[in-house]
Every structure is written in structure tokens, then in C-alpha cells.
N, C-alpha and C positions, 0 to 999 in steps of 0.2 A: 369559548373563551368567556372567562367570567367578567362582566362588568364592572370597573374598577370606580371607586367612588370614595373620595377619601373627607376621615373623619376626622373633626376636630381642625385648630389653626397647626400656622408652619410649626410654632415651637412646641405643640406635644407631638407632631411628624416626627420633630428632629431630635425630640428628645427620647420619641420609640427605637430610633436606628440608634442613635448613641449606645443604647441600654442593648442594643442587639449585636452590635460590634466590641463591647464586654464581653460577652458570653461567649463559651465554646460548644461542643458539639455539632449541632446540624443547623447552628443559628444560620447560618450564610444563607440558607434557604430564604428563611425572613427576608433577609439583608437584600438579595434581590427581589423579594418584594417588595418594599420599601423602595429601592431606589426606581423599579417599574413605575411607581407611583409621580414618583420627580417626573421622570420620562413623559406619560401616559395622561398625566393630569395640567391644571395649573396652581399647584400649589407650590410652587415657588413663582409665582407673579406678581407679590409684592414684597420680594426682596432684592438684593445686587446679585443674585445667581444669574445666568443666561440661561440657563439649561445643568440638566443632570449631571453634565461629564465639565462642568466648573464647579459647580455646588461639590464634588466629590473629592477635586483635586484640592479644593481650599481648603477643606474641612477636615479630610481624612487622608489624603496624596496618594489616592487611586485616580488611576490614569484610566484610559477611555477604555481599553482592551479589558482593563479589570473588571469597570461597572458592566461592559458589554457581557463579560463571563460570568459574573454575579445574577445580571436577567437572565440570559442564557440557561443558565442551572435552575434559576426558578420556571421558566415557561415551560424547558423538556422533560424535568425531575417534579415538578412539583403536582401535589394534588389535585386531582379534577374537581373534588369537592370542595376546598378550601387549598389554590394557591398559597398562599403563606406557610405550607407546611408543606411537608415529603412525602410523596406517594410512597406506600409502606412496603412495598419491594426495592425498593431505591434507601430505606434507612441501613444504620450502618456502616454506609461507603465512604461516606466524607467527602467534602470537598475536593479536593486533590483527585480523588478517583474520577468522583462528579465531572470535573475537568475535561481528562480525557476521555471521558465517555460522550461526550457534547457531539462528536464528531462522526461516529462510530453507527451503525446500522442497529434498528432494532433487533432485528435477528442476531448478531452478535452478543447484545448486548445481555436478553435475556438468558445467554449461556454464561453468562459473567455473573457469578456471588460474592458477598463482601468479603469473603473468606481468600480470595486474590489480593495481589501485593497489589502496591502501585506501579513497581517493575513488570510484574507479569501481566497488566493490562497494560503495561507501556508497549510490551514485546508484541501483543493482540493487536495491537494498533499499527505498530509499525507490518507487522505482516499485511495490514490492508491497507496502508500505503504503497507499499511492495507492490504489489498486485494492479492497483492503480495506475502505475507506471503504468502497465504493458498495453495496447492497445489489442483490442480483439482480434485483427488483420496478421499481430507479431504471435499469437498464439493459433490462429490457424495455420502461418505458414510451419508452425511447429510437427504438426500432423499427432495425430493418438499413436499409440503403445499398442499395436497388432497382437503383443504376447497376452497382452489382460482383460482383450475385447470378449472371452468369453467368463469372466470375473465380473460379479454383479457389484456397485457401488462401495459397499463396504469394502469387500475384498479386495479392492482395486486401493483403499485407500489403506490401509493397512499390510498390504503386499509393499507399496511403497516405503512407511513405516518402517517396515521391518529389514529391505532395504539399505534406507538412511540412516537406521538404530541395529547393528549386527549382535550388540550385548542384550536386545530386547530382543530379537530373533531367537538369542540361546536359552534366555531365562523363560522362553516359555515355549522352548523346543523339548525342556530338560521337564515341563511341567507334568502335570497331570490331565490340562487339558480342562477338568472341570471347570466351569463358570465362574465359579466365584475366588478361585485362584487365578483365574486369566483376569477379571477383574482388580484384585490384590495386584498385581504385576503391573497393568498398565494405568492403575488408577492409585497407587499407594496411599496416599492421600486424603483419599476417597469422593475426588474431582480430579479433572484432567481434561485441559486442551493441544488436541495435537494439532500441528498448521501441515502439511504436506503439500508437493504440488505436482501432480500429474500433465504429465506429458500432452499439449491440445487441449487441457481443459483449466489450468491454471490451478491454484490454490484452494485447497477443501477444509475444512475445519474438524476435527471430529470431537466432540463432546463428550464424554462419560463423567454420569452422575451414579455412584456407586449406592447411594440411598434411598435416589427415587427409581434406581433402573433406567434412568432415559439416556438413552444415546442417541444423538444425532450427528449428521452433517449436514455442514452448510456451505454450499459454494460463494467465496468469497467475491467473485465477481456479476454473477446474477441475484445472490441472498435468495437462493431456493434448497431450500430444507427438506432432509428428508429425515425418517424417525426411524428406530427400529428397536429390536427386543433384545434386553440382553442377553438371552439365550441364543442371539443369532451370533453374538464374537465367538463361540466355540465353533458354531458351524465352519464360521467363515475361517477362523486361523486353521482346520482343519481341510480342506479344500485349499487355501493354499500350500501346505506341508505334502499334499498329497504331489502338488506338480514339482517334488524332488524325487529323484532315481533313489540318492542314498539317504535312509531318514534316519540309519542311527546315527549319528557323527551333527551335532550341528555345524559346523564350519561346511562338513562335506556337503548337507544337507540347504546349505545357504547358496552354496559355490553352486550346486547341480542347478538350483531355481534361479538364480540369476545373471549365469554365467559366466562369474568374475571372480577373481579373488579373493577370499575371505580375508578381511583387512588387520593383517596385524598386529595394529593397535587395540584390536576390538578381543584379541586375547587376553585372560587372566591367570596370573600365576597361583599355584594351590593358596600358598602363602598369603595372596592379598587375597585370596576369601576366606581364609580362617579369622582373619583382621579388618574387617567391613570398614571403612570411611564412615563416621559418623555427621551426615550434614542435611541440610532441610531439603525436601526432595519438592524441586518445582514442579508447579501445577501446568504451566504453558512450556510447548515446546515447538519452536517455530520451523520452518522449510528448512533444508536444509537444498541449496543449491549450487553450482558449479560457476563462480564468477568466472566471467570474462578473462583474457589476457589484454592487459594494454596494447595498443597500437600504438607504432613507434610515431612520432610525430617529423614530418616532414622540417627542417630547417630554413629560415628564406635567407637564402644568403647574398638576395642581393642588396639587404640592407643593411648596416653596423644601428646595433642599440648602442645611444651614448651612455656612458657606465652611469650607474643610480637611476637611470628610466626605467621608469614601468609601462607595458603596452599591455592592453588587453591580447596582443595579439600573443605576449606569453605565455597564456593562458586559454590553452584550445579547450580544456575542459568546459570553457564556459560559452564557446563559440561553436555553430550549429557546423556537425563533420563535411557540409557540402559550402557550406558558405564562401564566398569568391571577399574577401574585405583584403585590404591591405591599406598600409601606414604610410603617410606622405611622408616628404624630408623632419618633419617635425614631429612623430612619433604619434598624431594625429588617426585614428581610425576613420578612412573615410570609403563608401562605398564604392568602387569601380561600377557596377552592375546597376542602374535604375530599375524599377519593373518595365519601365517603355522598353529599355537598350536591350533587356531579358527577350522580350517579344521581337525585338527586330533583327536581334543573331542570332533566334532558331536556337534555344538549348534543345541538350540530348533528346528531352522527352519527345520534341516535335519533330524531330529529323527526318523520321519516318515517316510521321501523316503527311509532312510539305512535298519531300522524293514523290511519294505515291500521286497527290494531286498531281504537281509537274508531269508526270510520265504520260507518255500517249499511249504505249506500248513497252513491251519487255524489249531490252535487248536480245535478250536470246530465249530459248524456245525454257519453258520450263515447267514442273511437272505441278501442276494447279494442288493437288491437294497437298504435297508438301510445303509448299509456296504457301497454301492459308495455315498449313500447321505452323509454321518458320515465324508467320505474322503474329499469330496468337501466343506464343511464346515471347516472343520480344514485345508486345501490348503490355502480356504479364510480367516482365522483369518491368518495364519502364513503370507501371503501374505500383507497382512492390518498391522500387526506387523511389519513388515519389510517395508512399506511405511512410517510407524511413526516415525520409527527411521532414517529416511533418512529425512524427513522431517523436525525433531527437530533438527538433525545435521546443517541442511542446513542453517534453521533459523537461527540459532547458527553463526555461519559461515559471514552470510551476514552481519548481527549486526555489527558483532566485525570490519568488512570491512568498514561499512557505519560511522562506530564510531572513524575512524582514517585514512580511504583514505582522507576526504577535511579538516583535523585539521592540525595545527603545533604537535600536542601531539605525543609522541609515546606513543605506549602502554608497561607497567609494566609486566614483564617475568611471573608472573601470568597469565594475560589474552594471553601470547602469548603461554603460556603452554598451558592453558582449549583450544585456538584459535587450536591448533595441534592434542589434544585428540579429536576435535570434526570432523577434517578432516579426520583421523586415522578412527574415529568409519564410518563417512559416506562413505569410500571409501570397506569397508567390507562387511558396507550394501547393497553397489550394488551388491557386490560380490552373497551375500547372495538373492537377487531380481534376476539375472541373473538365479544364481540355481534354484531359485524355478518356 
């Protein structure tokens, strides 16, 4: 970190930022160095400012979140050799981009050119919140894909690919096959990120730079990177064409490797290819995955809501799926459950280990190794019980964080009640993970 040391009095400071809050371009850079300086130094200590994030709001009516993302962009973006300016792979991007790159892993980030939208590093970003969600425990209980374990990395991720994309299956089932047409194809553009997400190992990234030849992927949940040659996507789309029975037909050729349907929709009529769709062909293309079905929610009927009340409790989306809460006469969320009364009535998770200590002997005569298989099996369900619920707590949790740490909003004593019940339930379930 460079030594910061500021020159001159407040009012050529203030009159450097004025003059840089004019300007467009990649002034912002500046701009949070400049207000680093507020920050970092005391030169505003003989004036009425308190500090940077009042000095900002009087003068310019940036609020604290702003000046925080204005340092922000200078400290991760800016040059090693001279902060006050943009490290020269980072010009270009703008602000805006700058932004949402703030948050984002290096390894990501260097597959990102200025030549992406702000949309298509929006969609980047959200695939790695996506992923985020999951906890590693919900991704092993998921188990790997047995059909693609003899599929080296790439193949595995482009088998998927082709997959989730049945109109890119055919356009390069129909190809030539050579290099630089499988390129053409999946890289139109002549950049291109695909997001995929394999079965046990989560979401992968695959990169193609049609320029410099570098393909990579990078697992989105560890940022381990691997490279490879562009002359390997012919090998590899060729290796997976081969595990089809029928390869003239692609539909039949799709159906035979994957076992399913070839999807109707993913047909084209002569007529709509004599007539191409003329429109901007994205460079990001995110997972493509199978949401959930709602679960029907349980009714409580042993209470009447008075008309025009609102209760958190209509509102389970925001309340942890195991949580025990219910509403006094007064519409009131109040706990039934303390953590003490949790520990003194034996929930599910512990039912087991208390019977076991209690017992002197078996009832009846019973066969020992099945008897520890039987145990080890319900350790692991209570165990995996007790990961879900910490899990959906946390989710829970994060949301409501993500959804009011960078707004002006506050949140409605609703959400800040479900926001408590779900901290409440998660802090038990460690309790409860710890025991078991």
C-alpha cells in the first residue's frame, strides 16, 4: 500500500475533487482517491466535516455506501504504481462495471473484458451468488454423474452444455468439426462464457477467447483453474459424439447420449433458417437448472388473522422450514421453544443418543451388525437433518442482508422479526450439529 500524504491545504483538496467530479471517463478512479484521502488522512480537521461520509453528503449527497464503493474501486482497481489512476487491464470498464466486479474473485474476473455488457457481468455475478447458496454438504449429498466419470474436465463440461443447449448440439453436430468452426459456433463473438453445473461438483465456468486461443475453466466454488489448447474442443466435442449409437440424425444422435427426448422446442423449421433472427448474440450464458416445486404450506387453523393484519407468520418464505414460532392472541410472533426448553424436551436429533444411554440392555436379542448399520444410518439422516436446517437458516439470513445492507430501505418489523427467528433457529442448530 502506498503511503498516502496529502498536498497542499483543504481548499486545493477540495477544489482537485470538484474538478474531478466534472469530468467523465475513468475520473471516479481519482474520486476515490481523493475521498481515501478524507478517510485516511486529517485533512479535514479544521473544518465542520466529522469525517469523510459528512463531508460527502454536504457537498455532493453521496451517502456512505457511495463514498465506501468510490474507495472500494480505487483500492481493488487502481494502480500499484500510482493509485490515483487504473491499473491498465481494468481501463475501459467504467464505473458501473467496476462496481460489480468489487465483489467477484480474481479468477473470474480476469476472464472478463471490457468488451461485456453490464448485463452480462451482471448475469456472471449472479451465477456466483447462485452457487454461494449451496453448501458443500448439499452438493455431496447430490453424488457425481457415473455416465461422465470416464469424461476428462472439459468433456464433462461441454457434454453438459450441449445437454442444456440441444440447438448447439445440432449446429455443431451438422459441422465440420474443424477448430476454428467449433470455435465460430460457440464463441460467435469471439469471446464467450458459459456457466454449467455438473452434478456433485457445482458450477464450472468455461471461457473461450477466440483471439488469444485460451480456454479455461474455473470452478466456481473452489476458483481452481484449469487451461487448455484450443485444439483440445475438437477432440473433446468428438469423444463425446462418439458415445452416440446413431450419429447421422442429430436429434437421434442427442436422444441416443442422453437418454431423453430431444426437445421439441429445440426444432427448427426450414423456413426459419432461410430467415435468421437478426440480434446481438450474448457473450454470457448462465446454468441452466431445474427449480424446485413449491411446497404446499401447512394452514394454522387454530387461529383467525383479523382482516388487514399482517404476520410474519404469512409469510413462510421468510421463516426457517423447521422453525416451531407461533402468534399469541395478538398477532405477536413469539417463540414457544427457548434453547434451554429445546435441550430439556429431547428434540428428534437427540432421541437416539438419550434411549441409547438409558438402556442397560436390548429388549430383545438382535443381530449387532445390522443394529450398528441401522445406527449409522439414522446418525446420517439426523446429521443431514440438522445440515438443512442450518443451511435454510443461513440462506435465509443472507437474503434479508443482501436485500438492505446496499439500499436506502429499511426493512418492515416483519422481515426483521422472520430476519431473528431465523438467527434464533440457526444458532440451535449448531448447537444441535456440535452434539451430534
Amino acid at each position: 500500500m502506498i503511503e498516502i500524504i496529502p498536498k497542499g491545504t483543504f481548499d486545493e483538496w477540495q477544489q482537485a475533487l470538484d474538478t474531478e467530479f466534472s469530468k467523465s471517463a475513468e475520473s471516479f478512479i481519482r474520486i476515490g482517491y481523493l475521498l481515501k484521502i478524507a478517510r485516511d488522512t486529517d485533512i479535514l480537521k479544521d473544518t465542520p466535516y466529522a469525517n469523510v461520509i459528512d463531508y460527502a453528503k454536504t457537498r455532493y449527497g453521496l451517502d456512505k455506501t457511495q463514498v465506501s464503493r468510490f474507495i472500494a474501486i480505487n483500492e481493488r482497481f487502481g494502480s500499484k504504481e500510482n493509485d490515483a489512476t487504473l491499473e491498465d487491464k481494468y481501463k475501459g470498464f467504467g464505473y458501473a462495471k467496476l462496481a460489480l466486479m468489487l465483489n467477484m474473485p480474481d479468477e473470474i474476473i480476469e476472464e472478463i473484458s471490457p468488451g461485456y455488457s453490464k448485463s452480462e457481468i451482471e448475469d456472471i455475478k449472479k451465477e456466483i451468488d447462485e452457487e454461494k447458496k449451496l453448501s458443500d454438504i448439499e452438493i455431496l449429498i447430490e453424488g457425481k454423474d457415473e455416465s461422465v466419470k470416464e469424461l476428462n474436465e472439459l468433456e464433462q463440461v461441454l457434454h453438459q452444455l450441449f445437454h442444456d443447449n440441444p440447438e448447439l448440439f445440432t449446429k455443431i453436430h451438422t459441422s465440420t468439426y474443424e477448430t476454428a468452426e467449433l470455435i465460430d459456433i460457440l464463441a460467435p463473438t469471439g469471446e464467450m462464457i458459459y456457466s454449467v453445473r455438473l452434478q456433485g461438483v457445482g458450477r464450472l465456468m468455461l471461457s473461450i477467447k477466440a483471439d488469444s486461443g485460451r480456454i479455461t475453466i474455473t470452478n466456481v466454488r473452489s476458483m481452481d483453474k484449469t487451461e487448455w489448447n484450443i485444439e483440445d474442443i475438437a477432440e473433446a466435442v468428438i469423444n463425446i459424439f462418439n458415445m452416440a449409437v446413431d450419429t447421422e440424425d442429430p436429434a437421434k444422435a442427442w436422444t441416443s447420449i442422453y437418454k431423453e427426448e430431444y426437445p421439441k422446442k429445440a426444432e427448427v423449421a426450414p423456413v426459419q433458417q432461410e430467415k435468421p433472427v437478426q440480434r446481438k448474440e450474448k457473450k454470457v450464458q448462465k446454468a441452466k437448472i431445474e427449480k424446485p416445486k413449491p411446497q404446499p404450506v401447512e394452514e394454522n387453523t387454530e387461529e383467525e388473522q383479523i382482516p388487514g393484519q399482517d404476520s410474519v407468520l404469512n409469510h413462510p418464505e421468510y421463516l426457517p422450514e423447521n422453525g416451531n414460532n407461533k402468534a399469541d392472541s395478538t398477532g405477536n410472533v413469539q417463540e414457544t421453544d427457548t434453547f434451554v426448553d429445546k435441550q430439556q424436551e429431547k428434540p428428534p436429533y437427540f432421541e437416539k443418543v438419550s434411549a441409547e444411554k438409558e438402556k442397560t440392555e436390548p429388549e430383545m436379542p438382535t443381530n449387532a451388525i445390522n443394529t450398528e448399520c441401522e445406527d449409522e444410518v439414522d446418525a446420517l439422516g439426523n446429521y443431514m437433518n440438522c445440515w438443512e436446517a442450518i443451511c435454510d437458516a443461513h440462506r435465509k439470513i443472507t437474503l434479508f442482508i443482501e436485500d438492505y445492507s446496499a439500499s436506502d430501505t429499511t426493512p418492515d418489523n416483519m422481515r426483521i422479526e422472520a430476519a431473528r427467528i431465523n438467527a434464533v433457529t440457526l444458532a440451535e442448530e449448531l448447537e444441535h450439529l456440535k452434539a451430534l
